[in-house]
C-alpha positions in Angstrom: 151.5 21.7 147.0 148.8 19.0 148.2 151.0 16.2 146.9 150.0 13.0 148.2 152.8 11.2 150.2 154.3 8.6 148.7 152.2 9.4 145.6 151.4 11.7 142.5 153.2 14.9 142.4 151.6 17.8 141.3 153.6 21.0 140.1 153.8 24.3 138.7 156.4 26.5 137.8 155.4 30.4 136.0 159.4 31.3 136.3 159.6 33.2 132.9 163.1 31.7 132.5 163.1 28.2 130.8 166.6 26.3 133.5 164.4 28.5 135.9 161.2 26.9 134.8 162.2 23.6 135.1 164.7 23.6 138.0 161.7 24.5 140.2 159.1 21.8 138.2 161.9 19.4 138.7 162.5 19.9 142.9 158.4 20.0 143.3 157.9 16.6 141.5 161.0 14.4 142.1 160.7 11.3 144.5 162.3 8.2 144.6 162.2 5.4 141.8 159.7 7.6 139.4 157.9 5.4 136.9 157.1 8.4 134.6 157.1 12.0 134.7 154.8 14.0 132.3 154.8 17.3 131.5 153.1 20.5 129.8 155.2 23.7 128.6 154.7 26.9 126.8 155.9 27.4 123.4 157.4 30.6 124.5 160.2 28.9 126.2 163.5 28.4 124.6 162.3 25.2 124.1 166.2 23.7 123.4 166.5 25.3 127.1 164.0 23.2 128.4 164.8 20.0 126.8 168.6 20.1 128.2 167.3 21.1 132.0 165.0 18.0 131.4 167.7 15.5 130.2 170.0 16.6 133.2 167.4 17.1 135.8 165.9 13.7 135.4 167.9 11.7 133.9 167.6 7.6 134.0 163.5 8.9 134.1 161.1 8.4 131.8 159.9 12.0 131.0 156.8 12.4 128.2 155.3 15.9 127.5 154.1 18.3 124.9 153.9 22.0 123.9 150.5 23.5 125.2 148.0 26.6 124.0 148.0 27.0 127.6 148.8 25.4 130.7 146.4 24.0 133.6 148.2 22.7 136.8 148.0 23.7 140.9 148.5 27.9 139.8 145.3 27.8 137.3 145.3 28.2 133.7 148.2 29.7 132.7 150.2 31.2 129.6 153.6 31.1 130.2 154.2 28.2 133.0 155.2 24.2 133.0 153.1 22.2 134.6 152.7 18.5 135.4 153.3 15.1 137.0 155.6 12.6 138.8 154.1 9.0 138.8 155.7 6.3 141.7 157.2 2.9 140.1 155.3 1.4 143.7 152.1 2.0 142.0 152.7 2.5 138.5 154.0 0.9 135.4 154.5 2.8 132.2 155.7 2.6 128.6 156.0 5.5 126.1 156.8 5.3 122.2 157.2 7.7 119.7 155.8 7.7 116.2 157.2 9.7 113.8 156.9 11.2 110.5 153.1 11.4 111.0 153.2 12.7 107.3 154.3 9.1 106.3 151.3 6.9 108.5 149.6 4.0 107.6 147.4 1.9 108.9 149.8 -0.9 109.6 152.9 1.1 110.9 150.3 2.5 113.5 149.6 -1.2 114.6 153.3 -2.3 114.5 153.6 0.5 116.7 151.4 -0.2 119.1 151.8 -3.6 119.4 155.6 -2.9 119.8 154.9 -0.4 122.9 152.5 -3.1 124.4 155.1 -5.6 124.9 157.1 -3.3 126.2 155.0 -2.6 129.1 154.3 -6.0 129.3 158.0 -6.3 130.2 157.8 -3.8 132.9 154.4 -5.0 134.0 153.4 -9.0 133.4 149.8 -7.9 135.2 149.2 -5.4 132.8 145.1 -5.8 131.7 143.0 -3.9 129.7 141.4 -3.3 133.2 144.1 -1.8 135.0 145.7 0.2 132.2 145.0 3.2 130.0 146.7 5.3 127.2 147.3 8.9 126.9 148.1 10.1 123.4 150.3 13.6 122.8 150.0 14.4 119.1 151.8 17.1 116.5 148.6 19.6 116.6 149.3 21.0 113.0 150.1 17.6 112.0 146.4 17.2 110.5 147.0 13.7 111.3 145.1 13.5 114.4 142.2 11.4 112.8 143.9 8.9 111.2 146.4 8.3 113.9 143.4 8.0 116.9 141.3 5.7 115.2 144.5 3.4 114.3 145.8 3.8 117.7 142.7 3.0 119.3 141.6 -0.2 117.5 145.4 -1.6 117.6 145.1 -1.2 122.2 141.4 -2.9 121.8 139.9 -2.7 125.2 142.9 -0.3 126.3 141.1 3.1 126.9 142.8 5.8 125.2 142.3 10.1 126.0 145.0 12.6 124.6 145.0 16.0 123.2 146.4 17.5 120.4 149.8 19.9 121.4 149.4 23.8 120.8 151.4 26.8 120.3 149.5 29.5 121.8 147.3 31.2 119.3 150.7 31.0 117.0 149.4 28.1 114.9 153.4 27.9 113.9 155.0 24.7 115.7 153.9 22.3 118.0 155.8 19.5 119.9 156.0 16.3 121.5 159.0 15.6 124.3 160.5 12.1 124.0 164.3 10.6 125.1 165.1 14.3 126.2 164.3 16.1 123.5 161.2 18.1 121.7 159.9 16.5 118.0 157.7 17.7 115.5 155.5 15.8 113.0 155.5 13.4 115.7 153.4 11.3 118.4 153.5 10.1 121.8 151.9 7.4 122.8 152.0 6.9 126.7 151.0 3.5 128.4 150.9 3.5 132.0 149.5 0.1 133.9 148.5 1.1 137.5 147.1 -0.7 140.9 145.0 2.7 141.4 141.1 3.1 140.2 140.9 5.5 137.3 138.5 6.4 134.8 138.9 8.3 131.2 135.6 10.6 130.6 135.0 13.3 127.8 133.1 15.9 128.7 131.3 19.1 126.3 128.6 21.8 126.6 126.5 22.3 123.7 123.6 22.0 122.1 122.7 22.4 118.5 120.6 24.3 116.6 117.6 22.5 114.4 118.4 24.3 111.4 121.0 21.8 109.4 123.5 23.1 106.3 125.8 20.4 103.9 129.2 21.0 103.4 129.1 21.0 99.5 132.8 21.9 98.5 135.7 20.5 101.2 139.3 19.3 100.4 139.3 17.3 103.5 143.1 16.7 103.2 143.9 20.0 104.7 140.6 20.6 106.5 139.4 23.4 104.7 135.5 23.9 104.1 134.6 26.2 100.7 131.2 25.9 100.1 128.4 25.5 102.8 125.3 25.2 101.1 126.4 25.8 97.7 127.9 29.7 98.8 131.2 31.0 100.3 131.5 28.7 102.9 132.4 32.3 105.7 130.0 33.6 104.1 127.3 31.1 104.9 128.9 30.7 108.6 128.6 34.0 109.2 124.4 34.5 108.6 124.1 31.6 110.4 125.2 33.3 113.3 124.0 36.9 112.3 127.6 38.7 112.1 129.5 40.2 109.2 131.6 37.8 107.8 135.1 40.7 109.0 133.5 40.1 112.5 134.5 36.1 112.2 137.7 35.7 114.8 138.6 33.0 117.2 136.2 34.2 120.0 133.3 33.8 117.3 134.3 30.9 116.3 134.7 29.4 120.7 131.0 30.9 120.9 129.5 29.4 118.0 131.2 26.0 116.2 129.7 23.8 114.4 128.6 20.2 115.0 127.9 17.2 113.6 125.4 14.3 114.9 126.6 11.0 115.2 125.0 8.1 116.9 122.7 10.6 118.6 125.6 12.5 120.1 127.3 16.1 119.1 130.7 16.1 118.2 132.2 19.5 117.5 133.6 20.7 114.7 135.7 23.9 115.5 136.5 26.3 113.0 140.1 28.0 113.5 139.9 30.5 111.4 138.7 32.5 108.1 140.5 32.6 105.0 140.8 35.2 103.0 139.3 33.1 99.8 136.4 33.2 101.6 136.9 29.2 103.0 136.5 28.0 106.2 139.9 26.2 108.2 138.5 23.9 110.7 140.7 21.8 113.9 138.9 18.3 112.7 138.5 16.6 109.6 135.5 17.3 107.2 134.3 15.5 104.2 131.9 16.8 101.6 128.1 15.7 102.1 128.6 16.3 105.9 125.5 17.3 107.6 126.8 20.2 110.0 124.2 22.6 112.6 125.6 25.7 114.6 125.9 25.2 118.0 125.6 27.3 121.3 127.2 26.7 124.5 125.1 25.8 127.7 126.6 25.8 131.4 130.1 25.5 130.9 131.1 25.3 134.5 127.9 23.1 135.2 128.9 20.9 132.6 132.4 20.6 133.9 131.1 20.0 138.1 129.0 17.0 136.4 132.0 15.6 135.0 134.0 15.9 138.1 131.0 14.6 139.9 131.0 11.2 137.7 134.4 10.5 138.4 134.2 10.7 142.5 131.1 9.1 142.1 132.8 6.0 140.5 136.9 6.0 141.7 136.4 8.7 144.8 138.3 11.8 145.2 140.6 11.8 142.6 144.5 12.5 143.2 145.5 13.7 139.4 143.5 14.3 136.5 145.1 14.8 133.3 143.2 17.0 131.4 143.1 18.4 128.1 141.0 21.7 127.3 140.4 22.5 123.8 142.2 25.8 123.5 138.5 27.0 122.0 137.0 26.2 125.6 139.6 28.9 127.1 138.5 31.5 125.0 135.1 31.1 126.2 135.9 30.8 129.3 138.1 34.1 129.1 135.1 35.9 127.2 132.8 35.2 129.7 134.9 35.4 132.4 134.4 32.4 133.7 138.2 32.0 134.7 138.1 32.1 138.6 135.2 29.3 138.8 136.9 27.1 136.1 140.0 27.2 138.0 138.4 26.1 141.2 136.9 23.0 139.3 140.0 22.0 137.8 142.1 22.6 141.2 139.3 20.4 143.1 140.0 17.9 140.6 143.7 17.8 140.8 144.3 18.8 137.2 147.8 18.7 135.3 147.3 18.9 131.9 147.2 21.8 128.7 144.9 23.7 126.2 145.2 21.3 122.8 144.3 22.1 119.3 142.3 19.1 119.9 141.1 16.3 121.9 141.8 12.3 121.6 138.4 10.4 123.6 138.9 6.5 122.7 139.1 6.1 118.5 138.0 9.7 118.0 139.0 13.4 117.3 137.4 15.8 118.8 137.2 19.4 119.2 136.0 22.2 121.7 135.7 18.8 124.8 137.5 18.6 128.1 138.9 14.9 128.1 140.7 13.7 131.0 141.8 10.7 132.8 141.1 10.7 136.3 143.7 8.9 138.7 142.3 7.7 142.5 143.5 7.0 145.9 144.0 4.0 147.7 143.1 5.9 150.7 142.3 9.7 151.7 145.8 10.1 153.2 147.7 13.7 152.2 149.9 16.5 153.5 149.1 20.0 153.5 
C-alpha cells in the first residue's frame, strides 16, 4: 500500500461491515510502538461496532478520528470506507484532548484547555517548539460552534499552526462525531497535538473568484447561521437571481457551483450555503452577521488549483509521505458534477492523502468553507516499498 518502512501507514478499508472495516484498517496500519493513530469513518457504520473493534484492536494506542461526508485515503474518495493513519513514536510525539459540551464554550475553558493538552505533550516531548509541532482540530460539524472554538483554539497554541475540518454525516445533516478514549462523542472536539522530527507544512487551498456585483446581508440571526434578508428581500429569493435560477431549482449542487464570499484582508473566504428553507431563508456552513458584505462566486480550475497546492508543499518539505486533508463536502459535489473524480483522485493519491469531506474547514484561527486544508507530512529520505 506504498507505506513507508518504518514510517507512516496509510490504509483503506471499503468492507461494508463495520468489525470487517476495521479488522482490515487495523492489520494495514499497525507497527510497533505507534505514537497515534487517526482515523476517518462513514456514518453508515454501526458506529458502536466500530468503536469496540477500535478499543480491542488497538488498545494501549492513542487512536483520534471523526465521522466524515466522505472518505479520501489510498482507494479514492469514497462513501462507505475508513480511512487513515499510523504515526511511529521514533519520529513522532503526540497529545489529543477532548472538549466537550461545545454548547457550554467560553473563551477561557478553550484556553484552560489548551494549555492543559500543551503540557501534556510537553511531557511526552520536552523538544516540543512551535517549529516542529502542529495541531489538527476534529470538530462536532452541526455543533455551529466551529467559529468560536477555532479562533479560541488558535490564539491559546500561539505560534502552533493549527488545520482541521469540521466532521460530516453524509448529506444526512443528522449526527456527527469525534472518536476519543475508544469511543464516538457528539457536541464535542478533538484537538490533536503531534510534535515531530519530520518537515511539514499546513496550507489551505480554494478556487474561486468573485463576482463585482456586491449584496448586504440585511436580516441574519447569526446564532444559528441562518440569512433572511439579502438586500432587503427573501434572502433565496435574492440568491437565486443572482445566479439566474428559480428559487425550486436551489439544491446542494447549486449551492457547490455558486457560494457566496466575503472579502477580507484582500482574500475570499467562502461562505457556503447548505440549504433553502422553506421560509424562504438562507442556512449557511459558516457564521454570518448582519451588515456583511457578501458577492457570488464561481469556481476556476479546480484540479489546477489543487496541483499548485501540491506543488507548494514539495517545493518547500519534498515529496510528501501523508497529507491529511480535509475537503469541504461542497468541493465533492463539484467535483462529482463535473466529473472531475478520476483527476482529483490522482492528485490526492500523489499527495499521500488520508483525510475526509467536512462540513467545514479549520486553517489557523479561522472557519472556512468550500477549501481543501491539509497538513502535509515529509521524508527524511526517499526510501519506500512497493
Amino acid at each position: 500500500m506504498n507505506n513507508n518502512r518504518n514510517g507512516i501507514r496509510r490504509a483503506q478499508s471499503r468492507a461494508s461491515d463495520a468489525q470487517e472495516a476495521v479488522r482490515e484498517f487495523h492489520a494495514a496500519v499497525s507497527q510497533p510502538d505507534m505514537a497515534l493513530v487517526l482515523f476517518f469513518c462513514s456514518s453508515v457504520y454501526d458506529l458502536d461496532a466500530v468503536a469496540a473493534e477500535m478499543r480491542r484492536l488497538f488498545e494501549g494506542v492513542q487512536v483520534a478520528g471523526c465521522t466524515t461526508a466522505g472518505e479520501i485515503g489510498p482507494a479514492g474518495y469514497c462513501e462507505h470506507s475508513i480511512t487513515g493513519a499510523s504515526f511511529p513514536a521514533d519520529s513522532f510525539c503526540a497529545a489529543v484532548g477532548l472538549l466537550d459540551h461545545l454548547q457550554e464554550f467560553g473563551i477561557d475553558r478553550g484556553q484552560a484547555f489548551v494549555r492543559e493538552t500543551l503540557q501534556k505533550l510537553e511531557g511526552l516531548a520536552p523538544t516540543a517548539a512551535p517549529e516542529n509541532s502542529f495541531a489538527l482540530l476534529l470538530i462536532d460539524g452541526l455543533s455551529v460552534r466551529e467559529e468560536q472554538v477555532t479562533r479560541a483554539l488558535q490564539h491559546a497554541l500561539g505560534r502552533v499552526p493549527l488545520t482541521g475540518g469540521s466532521a460530516g454525516d453524509g448529506l444526512r445533516f443528522g449526527n456527527t462525531h469525534v472518536f476519543h478514549a475508544g469511543r464516538f462523542h457528539a457536541d464535542s472536539a478533538l484537538l490533536t497535538l503531534v510534535t515531530t522530527s519530520l518537515p511539514f507544512k499546513p496550507f489551505m487551498t480554494q478556487h474561486f473568484v468573485a463576482a463585482r456585483q456586491p449584496v448586504v446581508v440585511t436580516e441574519a440571526d447569526t446564532g444559528t447561521r441562518v440569512v433572511r434578508e439579502i438586500d432587503g428581500r427573501p434572502a433565496a429569493k435574492a440568491y437565486a437571481d443572482l445566479v439566474g435560477v428559480a428559487t425550486d431549482a436551489l439544491d446542494p449542487m447549486r449551492f457547490a457551483a455558486s457560494p457566496m464570499v466575503v472579502t477580507i484582508g484582500g482574500t475570499h473566504y467562502v461562505r457556503s450555503i447548505s440549504k433553502a428553507k422553506p421560509d424562504g431563508s438562507l442556512k449557511f456552513f459558516c457564521a454570518i452577521d448582519e451588515g456583511v458584505v457578501l458577492r457570488v462566486a464561481h469556481g476556476t480550475d479546480l484540479v489546477g488549483n489543487l496541483e499548485q497546492a501540491f506543488a507548494a508543499v514539495r517545493d518547500e518539505i519534498g515529496e510528501p509521505q501523508l497529507t491529511i486533508g480535509c475537503d469541504c463536502i461542497l468541493r465533492r459535489l463539484e467535483v462529482i458534477q463535473d466529473h472531475l473524480t478520476e483527476k482529483v483522485d490522482d492528485v490526492m493519491r500523489r499527495g499521500k492523502t488520508v483525510g475526509f469531506n467536512s462540513y467545514g474547514e479549520q486553517y489557523r484561527g479561522m472557519h472556512v468553507n468550500q477549501t481543501f486544508t491539509g497538513i502535509a507530512i515529509g521524508c527524511h529520505g526517499p526510501e519506500e516499498v512497493p
